[in-house]
N, C-alpha and C positions, 0 to 999 in steps of 0.2 A: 480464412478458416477460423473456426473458431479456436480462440486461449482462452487460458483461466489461469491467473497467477495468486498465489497466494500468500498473505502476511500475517502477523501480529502474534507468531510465534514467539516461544523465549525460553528463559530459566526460571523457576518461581519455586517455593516451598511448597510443601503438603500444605493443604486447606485454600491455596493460595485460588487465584481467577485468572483468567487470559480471554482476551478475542478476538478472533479467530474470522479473518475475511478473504473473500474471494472476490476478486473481479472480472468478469467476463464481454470479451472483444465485443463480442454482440447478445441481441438481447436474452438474457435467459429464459425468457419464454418462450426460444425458440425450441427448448426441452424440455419434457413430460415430468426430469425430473433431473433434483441437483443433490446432491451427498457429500458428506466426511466421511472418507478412509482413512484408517491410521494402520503405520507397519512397523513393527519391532524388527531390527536384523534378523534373521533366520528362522521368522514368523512369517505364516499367514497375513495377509490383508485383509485388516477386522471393518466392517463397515460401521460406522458409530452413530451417524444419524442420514435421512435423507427426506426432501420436503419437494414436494410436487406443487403445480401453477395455481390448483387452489388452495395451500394453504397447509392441505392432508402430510401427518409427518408419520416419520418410525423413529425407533431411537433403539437404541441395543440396551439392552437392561444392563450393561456395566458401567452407562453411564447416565442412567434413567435417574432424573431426577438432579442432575446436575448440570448437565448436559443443554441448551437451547439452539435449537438451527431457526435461522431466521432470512429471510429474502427481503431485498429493496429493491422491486423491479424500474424505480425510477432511476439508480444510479447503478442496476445490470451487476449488484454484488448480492454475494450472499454470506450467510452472519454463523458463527458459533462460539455461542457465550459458555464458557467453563470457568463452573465453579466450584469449589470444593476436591479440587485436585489431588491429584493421587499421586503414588510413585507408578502404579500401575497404569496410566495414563499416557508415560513419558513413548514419545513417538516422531515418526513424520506425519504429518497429518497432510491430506490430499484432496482438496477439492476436484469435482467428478462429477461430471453430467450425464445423462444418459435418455433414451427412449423407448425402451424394451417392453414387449407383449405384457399383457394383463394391469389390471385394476392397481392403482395407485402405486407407492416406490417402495423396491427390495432394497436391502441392505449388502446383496451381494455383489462383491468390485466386479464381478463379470457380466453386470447390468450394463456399468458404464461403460462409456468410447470415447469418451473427452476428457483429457485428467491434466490436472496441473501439476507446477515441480514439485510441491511442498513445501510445508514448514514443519520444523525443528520443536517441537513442544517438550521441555524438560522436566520434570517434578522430581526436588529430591529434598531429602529430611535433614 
């Protein structure tokens, strides 16, 4: 079956950078598409970015422009570089694969059907 675990979480200051990877059991191309979800206790699961097998990305405007999702389909991980950190940012963040109906990848978690444990992303002042 397919895993997806994920690392390179932490603690960092505002403005600060982290990144952010996922590793999956088998090859990610076996999915239409792959995503960051992040969850605040007693929040919604916000989808932050997601990048399809060619290449096609989405990214949530609250983290537009800071934000990069990136795939290595030779080593079956996928990348998210953050920079410019926020306190608003602080989360689990969740790598998620999925294969849902229509034209390239939505940002909503009920796309996906394969999710990892998370990691711990902290930003504080």
């Amino acid at each position: 079956a397919q895993r997806l675990v994920e690392s390179g979480g932490g603690s960092v200051l505002v403005g600060g950078s982290l990144r952010l990877s996922c590793v999956a059991s088998d090859a990610i191309s076996n999915y239409k598409c792959m995503a960051w979800i992040r969850q605040v206790p007693g929040k919604e699961r916000q989808g932050v970015a997601a990048i399809d097998l060619r290449g096609g990305m989405a990214v949530d405007n609250s983290v537009l422009g800071r934000f990069t999702v990136s795939r290595d389909k030779n080593k079956d991980t996928l990348y998210l570089e953050m920079s410019n950190l926020k306190p608003d940012d602080t989360a689990t963040y969740y790598c998620a694969a999925g294969a849902g109906p229509g034209a390239g990848c939505r940002l909503d978690p009920q796309y996906y059907s394969v999710w990892g444990q998370g990691t711990q992303v902290t930003v504080s002042s």
